[in-house]
C-alpha positions as a Markdown table, in Angstrom:
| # | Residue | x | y | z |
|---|---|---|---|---|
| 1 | Unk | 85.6 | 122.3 | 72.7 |
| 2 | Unk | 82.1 | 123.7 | 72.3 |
| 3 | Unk | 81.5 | 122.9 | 69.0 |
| 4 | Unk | 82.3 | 118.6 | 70.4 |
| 5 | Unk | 80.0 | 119.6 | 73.2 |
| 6 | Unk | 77.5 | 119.9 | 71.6 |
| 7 | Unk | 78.1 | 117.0 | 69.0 |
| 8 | Unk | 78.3 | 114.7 | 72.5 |
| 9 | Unk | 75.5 | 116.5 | 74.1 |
| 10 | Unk | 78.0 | 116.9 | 77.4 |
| 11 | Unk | 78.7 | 120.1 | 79.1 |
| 12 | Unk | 81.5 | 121.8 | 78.3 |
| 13 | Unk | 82.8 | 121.6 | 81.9 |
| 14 | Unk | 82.2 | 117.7 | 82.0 |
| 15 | Unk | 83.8 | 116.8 | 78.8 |
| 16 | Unk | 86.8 | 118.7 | 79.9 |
| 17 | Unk | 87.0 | 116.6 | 83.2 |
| 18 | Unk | 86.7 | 113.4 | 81.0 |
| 19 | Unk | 89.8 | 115.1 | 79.0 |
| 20 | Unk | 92.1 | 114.9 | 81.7 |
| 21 | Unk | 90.7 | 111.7 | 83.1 |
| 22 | Unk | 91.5 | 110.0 | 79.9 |
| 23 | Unk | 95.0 | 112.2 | 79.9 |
| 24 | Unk | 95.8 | 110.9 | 83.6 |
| 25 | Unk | 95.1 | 107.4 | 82.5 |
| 26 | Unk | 97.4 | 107.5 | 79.5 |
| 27 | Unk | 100.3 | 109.6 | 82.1 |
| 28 | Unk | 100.0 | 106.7 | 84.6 |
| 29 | Unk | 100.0 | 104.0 | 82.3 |
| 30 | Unk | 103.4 | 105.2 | 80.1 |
| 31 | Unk | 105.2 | 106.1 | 83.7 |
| 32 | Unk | 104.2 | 102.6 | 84.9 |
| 33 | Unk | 105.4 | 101.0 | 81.7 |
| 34 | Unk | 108.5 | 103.0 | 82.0 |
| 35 | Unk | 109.1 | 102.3 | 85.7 |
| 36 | Unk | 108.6 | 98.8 | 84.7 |
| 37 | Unk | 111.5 | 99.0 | 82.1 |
| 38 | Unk | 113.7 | 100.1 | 84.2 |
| 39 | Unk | 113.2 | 97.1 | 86.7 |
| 40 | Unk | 113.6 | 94.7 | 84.1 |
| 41 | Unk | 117.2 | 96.4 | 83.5 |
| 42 | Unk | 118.3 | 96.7 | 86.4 |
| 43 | Unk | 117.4 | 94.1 | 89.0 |
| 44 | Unk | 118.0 | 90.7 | 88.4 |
| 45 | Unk | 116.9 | 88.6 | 91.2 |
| 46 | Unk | 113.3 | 87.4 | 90.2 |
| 47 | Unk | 112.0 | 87.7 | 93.5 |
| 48 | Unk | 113.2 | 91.3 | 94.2 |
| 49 | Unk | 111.5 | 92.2 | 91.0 |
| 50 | Unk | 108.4 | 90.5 | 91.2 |
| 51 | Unk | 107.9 | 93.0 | 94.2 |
| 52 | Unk | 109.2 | 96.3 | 92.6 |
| 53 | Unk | 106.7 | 95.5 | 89.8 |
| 54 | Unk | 103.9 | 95.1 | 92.5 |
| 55 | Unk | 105.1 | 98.3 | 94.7 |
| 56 | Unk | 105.5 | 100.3 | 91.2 |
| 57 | Unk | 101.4 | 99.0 | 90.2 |
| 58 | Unk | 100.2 | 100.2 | 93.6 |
| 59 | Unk | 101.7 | 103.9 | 93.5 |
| 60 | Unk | 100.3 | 103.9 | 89.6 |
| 61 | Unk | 97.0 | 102.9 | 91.3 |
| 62 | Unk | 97.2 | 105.6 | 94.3 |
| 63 | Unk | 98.0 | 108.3 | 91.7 |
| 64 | Unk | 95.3 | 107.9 | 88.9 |
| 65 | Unk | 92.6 | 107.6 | 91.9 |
| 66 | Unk | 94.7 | 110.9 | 93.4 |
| 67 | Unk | 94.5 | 112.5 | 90.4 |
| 68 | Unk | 90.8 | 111.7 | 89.4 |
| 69 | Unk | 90.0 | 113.4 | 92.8 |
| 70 | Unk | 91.3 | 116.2 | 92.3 |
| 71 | Unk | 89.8 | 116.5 | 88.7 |
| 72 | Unk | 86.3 | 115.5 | 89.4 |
| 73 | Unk | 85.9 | 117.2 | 93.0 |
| 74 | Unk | 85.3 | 120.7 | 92.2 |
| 75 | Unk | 82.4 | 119.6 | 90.1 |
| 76 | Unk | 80.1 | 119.3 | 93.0 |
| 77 | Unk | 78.9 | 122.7 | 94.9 |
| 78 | Unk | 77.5 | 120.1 | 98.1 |
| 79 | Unk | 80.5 | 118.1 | 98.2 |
| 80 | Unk | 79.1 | 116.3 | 102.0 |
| 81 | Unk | 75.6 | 115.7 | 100.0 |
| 82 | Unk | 77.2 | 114.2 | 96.8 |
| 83 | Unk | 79.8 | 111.8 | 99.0 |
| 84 | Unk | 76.9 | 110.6 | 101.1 |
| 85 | Unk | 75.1 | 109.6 | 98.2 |
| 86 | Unk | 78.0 | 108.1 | 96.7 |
| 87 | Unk | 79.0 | 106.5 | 99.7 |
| 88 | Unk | 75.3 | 104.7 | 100.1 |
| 89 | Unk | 75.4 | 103.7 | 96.6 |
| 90 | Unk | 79.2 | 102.1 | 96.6 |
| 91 | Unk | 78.0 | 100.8 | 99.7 |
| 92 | Unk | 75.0 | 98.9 | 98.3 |
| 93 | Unk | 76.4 | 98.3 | 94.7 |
| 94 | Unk | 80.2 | 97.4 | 95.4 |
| 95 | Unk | 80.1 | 96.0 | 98.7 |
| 96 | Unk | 81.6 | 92.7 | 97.7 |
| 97 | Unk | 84.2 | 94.5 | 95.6 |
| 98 | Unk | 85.0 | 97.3 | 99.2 |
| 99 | Unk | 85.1 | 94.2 | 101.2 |
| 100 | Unk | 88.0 | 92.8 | 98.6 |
| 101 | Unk | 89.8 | 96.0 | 98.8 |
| 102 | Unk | 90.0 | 96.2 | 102.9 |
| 103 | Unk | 91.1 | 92.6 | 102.7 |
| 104 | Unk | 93.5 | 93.6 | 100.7 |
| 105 | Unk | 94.3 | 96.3 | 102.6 |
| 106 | Unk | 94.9 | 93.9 | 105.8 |
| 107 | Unk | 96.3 | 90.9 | 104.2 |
| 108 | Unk | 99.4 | 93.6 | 103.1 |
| 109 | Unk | 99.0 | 95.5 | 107.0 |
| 110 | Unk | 98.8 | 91.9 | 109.2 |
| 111 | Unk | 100.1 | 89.9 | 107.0 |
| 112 | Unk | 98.3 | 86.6 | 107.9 |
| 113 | Unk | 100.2 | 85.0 | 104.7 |
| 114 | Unk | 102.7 | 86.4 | 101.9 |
| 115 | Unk | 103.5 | 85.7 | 98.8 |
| 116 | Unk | 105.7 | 82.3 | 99.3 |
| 117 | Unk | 103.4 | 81.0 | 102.0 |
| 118 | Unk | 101.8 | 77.5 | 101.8 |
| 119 | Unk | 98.4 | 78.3 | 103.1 |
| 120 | Unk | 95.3 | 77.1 | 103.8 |
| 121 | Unk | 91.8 | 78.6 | 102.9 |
| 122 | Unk | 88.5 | 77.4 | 102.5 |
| 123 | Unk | 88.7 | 73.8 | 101.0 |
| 124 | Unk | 92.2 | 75.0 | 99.0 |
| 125 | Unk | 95.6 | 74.5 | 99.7 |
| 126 | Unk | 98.6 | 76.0 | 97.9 |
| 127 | Unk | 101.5 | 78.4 | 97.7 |
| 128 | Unk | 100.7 | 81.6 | 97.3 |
| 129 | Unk | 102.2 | 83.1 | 94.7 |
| 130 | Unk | 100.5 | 86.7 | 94.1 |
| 131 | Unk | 98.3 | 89.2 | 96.3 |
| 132 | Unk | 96.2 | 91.8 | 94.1 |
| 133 | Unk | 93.9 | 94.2 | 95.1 |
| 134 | Unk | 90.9 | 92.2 | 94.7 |
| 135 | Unk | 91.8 | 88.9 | 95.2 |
| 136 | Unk | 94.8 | 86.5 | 95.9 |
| 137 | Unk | 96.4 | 83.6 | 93.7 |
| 138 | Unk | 97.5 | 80.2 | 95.4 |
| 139 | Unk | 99.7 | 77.3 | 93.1 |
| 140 | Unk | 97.2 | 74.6 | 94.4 |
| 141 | Unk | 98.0 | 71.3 | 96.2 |
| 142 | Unk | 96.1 | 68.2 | 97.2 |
| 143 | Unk | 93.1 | 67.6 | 95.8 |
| 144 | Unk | 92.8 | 64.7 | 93.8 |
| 145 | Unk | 96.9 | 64.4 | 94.3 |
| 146 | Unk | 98.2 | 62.8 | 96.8 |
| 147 | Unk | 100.7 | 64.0 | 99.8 |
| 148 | Unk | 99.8 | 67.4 | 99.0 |
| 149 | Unk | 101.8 | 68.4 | 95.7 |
| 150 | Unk | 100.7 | 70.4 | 93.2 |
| 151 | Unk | 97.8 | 69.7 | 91.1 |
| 152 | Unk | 99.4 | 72.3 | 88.6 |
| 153 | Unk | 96.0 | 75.0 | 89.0 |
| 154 | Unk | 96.0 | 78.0 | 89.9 |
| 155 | Unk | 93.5 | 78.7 | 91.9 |
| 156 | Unk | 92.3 | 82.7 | 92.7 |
| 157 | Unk | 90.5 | 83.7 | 95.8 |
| 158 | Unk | 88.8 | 86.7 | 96.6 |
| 159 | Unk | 90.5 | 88.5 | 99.4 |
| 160 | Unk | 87.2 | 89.5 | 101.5 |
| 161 | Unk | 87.4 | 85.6 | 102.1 |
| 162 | Unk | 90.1 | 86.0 | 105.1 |
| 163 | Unk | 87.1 | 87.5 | 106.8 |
| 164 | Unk | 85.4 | 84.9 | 106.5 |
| 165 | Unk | 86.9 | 81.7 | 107.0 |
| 166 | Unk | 90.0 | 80.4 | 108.9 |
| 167 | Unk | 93.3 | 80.9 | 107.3 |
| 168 | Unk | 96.1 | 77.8 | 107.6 |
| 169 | Unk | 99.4 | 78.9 | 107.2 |
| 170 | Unk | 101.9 | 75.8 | 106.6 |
| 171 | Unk | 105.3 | 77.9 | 106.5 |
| 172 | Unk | 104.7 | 81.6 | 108.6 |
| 173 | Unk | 107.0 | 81.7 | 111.3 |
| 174 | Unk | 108.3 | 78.1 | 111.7 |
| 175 | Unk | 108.3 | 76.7 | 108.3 |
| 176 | Unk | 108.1 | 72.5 | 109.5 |
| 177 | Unk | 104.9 | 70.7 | 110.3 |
| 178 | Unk | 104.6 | 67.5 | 112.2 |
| 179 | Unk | 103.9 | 64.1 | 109.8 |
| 180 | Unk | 102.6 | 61.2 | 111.1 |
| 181 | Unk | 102.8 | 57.6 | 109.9 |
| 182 | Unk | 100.8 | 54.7 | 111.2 |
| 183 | Unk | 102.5 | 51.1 | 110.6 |
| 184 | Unk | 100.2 | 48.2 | 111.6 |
| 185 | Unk | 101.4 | 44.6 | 112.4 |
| 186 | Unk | 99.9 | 42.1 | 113.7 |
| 187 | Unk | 99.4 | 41.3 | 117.1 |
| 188 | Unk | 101.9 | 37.9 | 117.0 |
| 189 | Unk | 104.7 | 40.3 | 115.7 |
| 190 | Unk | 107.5 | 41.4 | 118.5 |
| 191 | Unk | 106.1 | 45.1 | 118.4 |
| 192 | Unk | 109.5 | 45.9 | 120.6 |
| 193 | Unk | 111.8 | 45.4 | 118.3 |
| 194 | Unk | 109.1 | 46.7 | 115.4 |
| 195 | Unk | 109.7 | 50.0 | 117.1 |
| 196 | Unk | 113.2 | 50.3 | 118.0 |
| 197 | Unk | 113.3 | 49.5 | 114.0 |
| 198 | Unk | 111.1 | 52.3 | 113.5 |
| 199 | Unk | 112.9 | 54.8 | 115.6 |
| 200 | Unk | 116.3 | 53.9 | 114.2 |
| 201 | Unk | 115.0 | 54.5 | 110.7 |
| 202 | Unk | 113.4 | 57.9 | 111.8 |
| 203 | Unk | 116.9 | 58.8 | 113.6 |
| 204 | Unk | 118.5 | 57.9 | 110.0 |
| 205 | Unk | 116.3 | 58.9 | 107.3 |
| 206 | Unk | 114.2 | 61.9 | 109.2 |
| 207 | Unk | 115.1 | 65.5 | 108.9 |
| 208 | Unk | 117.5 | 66.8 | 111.5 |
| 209 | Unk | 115.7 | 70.2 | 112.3 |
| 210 | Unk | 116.3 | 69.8 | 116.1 |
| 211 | Unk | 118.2 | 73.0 | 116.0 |
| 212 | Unk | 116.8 | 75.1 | 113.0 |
| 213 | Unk | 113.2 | 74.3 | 114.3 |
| 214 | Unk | 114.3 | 75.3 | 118.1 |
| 215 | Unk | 115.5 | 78.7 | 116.5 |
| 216 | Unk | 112.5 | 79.3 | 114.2 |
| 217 | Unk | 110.0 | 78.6 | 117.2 |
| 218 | Unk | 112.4 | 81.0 | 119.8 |
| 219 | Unk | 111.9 | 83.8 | 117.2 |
| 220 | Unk | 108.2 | 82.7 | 116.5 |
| 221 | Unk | 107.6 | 83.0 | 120.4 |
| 222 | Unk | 107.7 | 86.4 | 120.1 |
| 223 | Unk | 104.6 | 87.0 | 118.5 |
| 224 | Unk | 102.7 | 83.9 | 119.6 |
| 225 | Unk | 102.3 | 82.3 | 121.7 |
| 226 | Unk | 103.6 | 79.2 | 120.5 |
| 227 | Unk | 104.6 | 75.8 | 123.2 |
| 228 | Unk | 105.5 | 72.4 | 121.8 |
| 229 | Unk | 107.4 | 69.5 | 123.2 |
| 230 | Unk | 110.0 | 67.7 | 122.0 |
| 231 | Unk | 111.3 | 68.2 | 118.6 |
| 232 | Unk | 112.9 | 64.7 | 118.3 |
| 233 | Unk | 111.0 | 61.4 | 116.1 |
| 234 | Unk | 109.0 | 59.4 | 118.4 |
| 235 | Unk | 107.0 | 56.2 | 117.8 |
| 236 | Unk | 103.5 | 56.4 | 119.5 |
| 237 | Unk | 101.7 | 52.6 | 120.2 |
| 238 | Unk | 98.1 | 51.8 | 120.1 |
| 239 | Unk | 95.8 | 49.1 | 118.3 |
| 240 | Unk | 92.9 | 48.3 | 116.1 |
| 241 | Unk | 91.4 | 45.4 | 115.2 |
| 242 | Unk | 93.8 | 44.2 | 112.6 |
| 243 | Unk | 97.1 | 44.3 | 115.4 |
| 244 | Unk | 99.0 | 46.8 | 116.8 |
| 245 | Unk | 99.6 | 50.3 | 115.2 |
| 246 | Unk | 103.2 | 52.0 | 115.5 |
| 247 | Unk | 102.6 | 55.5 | 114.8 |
| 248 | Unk | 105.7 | 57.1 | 113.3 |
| 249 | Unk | 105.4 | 60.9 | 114.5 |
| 250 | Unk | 108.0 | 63.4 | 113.2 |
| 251 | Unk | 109.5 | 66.9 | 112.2 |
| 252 | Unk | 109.3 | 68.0 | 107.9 |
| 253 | Unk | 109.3 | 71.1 | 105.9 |
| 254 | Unk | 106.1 | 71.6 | 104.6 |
| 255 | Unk | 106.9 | 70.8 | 101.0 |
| 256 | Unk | 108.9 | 68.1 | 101.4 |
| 257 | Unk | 106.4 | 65.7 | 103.1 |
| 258 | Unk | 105.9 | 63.2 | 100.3 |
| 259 | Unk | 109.4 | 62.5 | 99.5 |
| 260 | Unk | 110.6 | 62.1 | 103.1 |
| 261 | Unk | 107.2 | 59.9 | 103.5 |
| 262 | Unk | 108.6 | 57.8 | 100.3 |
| 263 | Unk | 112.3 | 57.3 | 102.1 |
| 264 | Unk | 110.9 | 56.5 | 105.0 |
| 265 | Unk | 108.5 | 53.8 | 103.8 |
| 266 | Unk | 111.3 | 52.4 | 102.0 |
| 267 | Unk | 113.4 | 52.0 | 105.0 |
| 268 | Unk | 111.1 | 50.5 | 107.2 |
| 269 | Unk | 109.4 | 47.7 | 104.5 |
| 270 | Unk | 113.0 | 46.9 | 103.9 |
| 271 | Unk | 114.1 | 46.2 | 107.6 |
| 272 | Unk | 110.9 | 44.4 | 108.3 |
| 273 | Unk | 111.8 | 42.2 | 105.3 |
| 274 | Unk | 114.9 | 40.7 | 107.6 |
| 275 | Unk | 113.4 | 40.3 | 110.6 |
| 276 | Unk | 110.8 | 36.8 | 110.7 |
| 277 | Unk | 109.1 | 38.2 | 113.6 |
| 278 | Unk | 107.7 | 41.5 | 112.2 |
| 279 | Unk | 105.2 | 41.5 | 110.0 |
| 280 | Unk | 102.8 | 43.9 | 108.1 |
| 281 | Unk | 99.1 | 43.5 | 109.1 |
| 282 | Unk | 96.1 | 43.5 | 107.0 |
| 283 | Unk | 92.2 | 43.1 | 107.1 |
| 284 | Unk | 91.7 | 39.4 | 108.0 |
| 285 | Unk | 88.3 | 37.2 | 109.7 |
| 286 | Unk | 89.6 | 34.8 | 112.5 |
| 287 | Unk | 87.0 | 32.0 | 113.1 |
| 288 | Unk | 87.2 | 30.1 | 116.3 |
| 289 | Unk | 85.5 | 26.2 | 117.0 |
| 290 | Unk | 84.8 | 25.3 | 120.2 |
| 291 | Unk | 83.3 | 21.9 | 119.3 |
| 292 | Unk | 84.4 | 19.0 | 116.5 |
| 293 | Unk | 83.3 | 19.3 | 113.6 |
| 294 | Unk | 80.7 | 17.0 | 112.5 |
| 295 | Unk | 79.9 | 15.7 | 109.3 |
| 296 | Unk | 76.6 | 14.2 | 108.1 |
| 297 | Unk | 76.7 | 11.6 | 105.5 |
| 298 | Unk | 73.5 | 10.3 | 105.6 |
C-alpha cells in the first residue's frame, strides 16, 4: 500500500478511502444487478416491474452515498468547517443540479404528476413515462401533430422546472377533459333543427361518462376543491361574420380526443347532408346595390 502511495503521490490514508470507494461502487452495482435479476424472474406485470426497478435504483443510490459518508467523514478533524465549505461550494457550483434533486425529491413527496400522467409543462405536452433523479421524461404530443397525439419524441425535462412554471395535468384525479367543437352555418340555415341534430349525434356518438366522471370528481373533491356543472353534451349558440356558430361542448378521456372528434365530425356532415335547410358556412363577400346599374356605351 505504501510502496503505490508513493508511485500515486497520495497519502496512504487517502488512497485507502478511494479503495473502498471504488469497492462500495462495485458492491452496489453487482447487488443492484442482482436485485434486478430477480425482478425480471419473478414479476411479470410490466408496470409492477418498471417500479421495483426504480425503487431497487433508489436504495442502490441511498446506500453508495451512505456508504461514501461513512468512508470519507473521518478524514476531516473540523468536520462543521469542512461541510460549510463544502456546502458554499455545492451551493455555488451544483445549484442547478440541487435544485433538480429537491424537485425530484417533491415530484415523488406531492406528487403533482406520475409516471402515466398526460401533463403539461412549459411549451410540452406528453405522457410521462419516467421520473429520475435529475430530470423527468414525457412521450410528447402536439406539436406539429394535430389533436394532440404523439409526435413519437421523447422529450426530457429537468425536474427543478416544476418550480418554475405551471404544471398541466390532463388525467390526475379525474382523467376526462372537456372538448369543444364549433360548427358554423349560415345565417339562412334553420339553426333549430342544426342543433337538435347536433345534440342527438352527441347523445349517440359521445362518451357516456356521466357516472364514471361523477365518481372520479366525488373522490377528486376530496383534495380539491373541484365544482363543475353538468356533465351531459350541450350545444352552446353564438355568431361571427360568416353565420351562426353551434358549439358542440362535451365530456372525453384525454387521449381519446381525436378519434371521438373524427366520429363525431362524421356524424354531423352526414346528417346535414339530408337536411336542405342546413348548411355548412364559409368565408364569403356579400355586395349590396342600392341603385340600377348603369352602363356607359358611349
Amino acid at each position: 500500500m505504501e510502496t503505490l502511495s508513493k508511485t500515486l503521490g497520495i497519502e496512504v490514508g487517502t488512497l485507502t478511502r478511494l479503495l473502498w470507494t471504488l469497492l462500495a461502487l462495485l458492491t452496489v452495482l453487482v447487488l443492484r444487478r442482482v436485485a434486478r435479476r430477480i425482478i425480471t424472474r419473478n414479476v411479470d406485470l410490466e408496470e409492477s416491474a418498471y417500479r421495483a426497478n426504480k425503487i431497487t435504483n433508489y436504495l442502490a443510490t441511498g446506500l453508495f452515498l451512505a456508504t461514501v459518508a461513512f468512508i470519507w467523514i473521518e478524514a476531516f478533524e473540523n468536520l462543521p468547517t469542512y461541510l460549510g465549505l463544502v456546502s458554499a461550494g455545492i451551493a455555488i457550483a451544483l445549484a442547478d443540479v440541487l435544485k433538480n434533486m429537491v424537485g425530484w425529491v417533491y415530484i415523488l413527496s406531492r406528487r403533482p404528476f406520475q409516471v402515466g400522467d398526460r401533463i403539461e409543462v412549459d411549451q410540452f405536452k406528453g405522457d410521462v413515462v419516467d421520473i429520475r433523479l435529475f430530470r423527468f421524461s414525457l412521450m410528447e404530443i402536439g406539436g406539429w401533430v394535430d389533436a394532440e397525439q404523439s409526435t413519437g419524441r421523447l422529450v426530457h425535462v429537468p425536474n427543478g422546472r416544476v418550480f418554475n412554471t405551471e404544471v398541466a395535468n390532463y388525467t390526475e384525479g379525474f382523467g376526462y377533459i372537456w372538448d369543444e367543437l364549433p360548427v358554423v352555418i349560415t345565417f339562412e340555415s334553420d339553426w333549430k333543427l342544426a342543433e337538435q341534430l347536433i345534440l342527438e349525434i352527441l347523445e349517440n356518438d359521445a362518451p357516456d361518462v356521466h357516472g364514471a366522471a361523477g365518481a372520479t370528481i366525488k373522490a377528486t373533491a376530496r383534495r380539491y376543491s373541484i365544482r363543475v356543472g353538468t356533465l351531459t353534451p350541450t350545444v352552446y349558440l353564438s355568431t361571427t361574420d360568416n353565420g351562426v356558430v353551434l358549439t358542440a361542448r362535451y365530456l372525453v378521456e384525454a387521449r381519446t380526443r381525436r378519434g371521438r372528434e373524427d366520429r363525431i365530425w362524421r356524424a354531423i356532415l352526414e346528417a346535414f347532408a339530408e337536411q336542405p335547410s342546413v348548411e355548412l358556412a364559409y368565408p364569403t363577400v356579400r355586395t349590396f346595390l342600392h341603385d340600377p346599374i348603369r352602363l356607359d356605351r358611349g
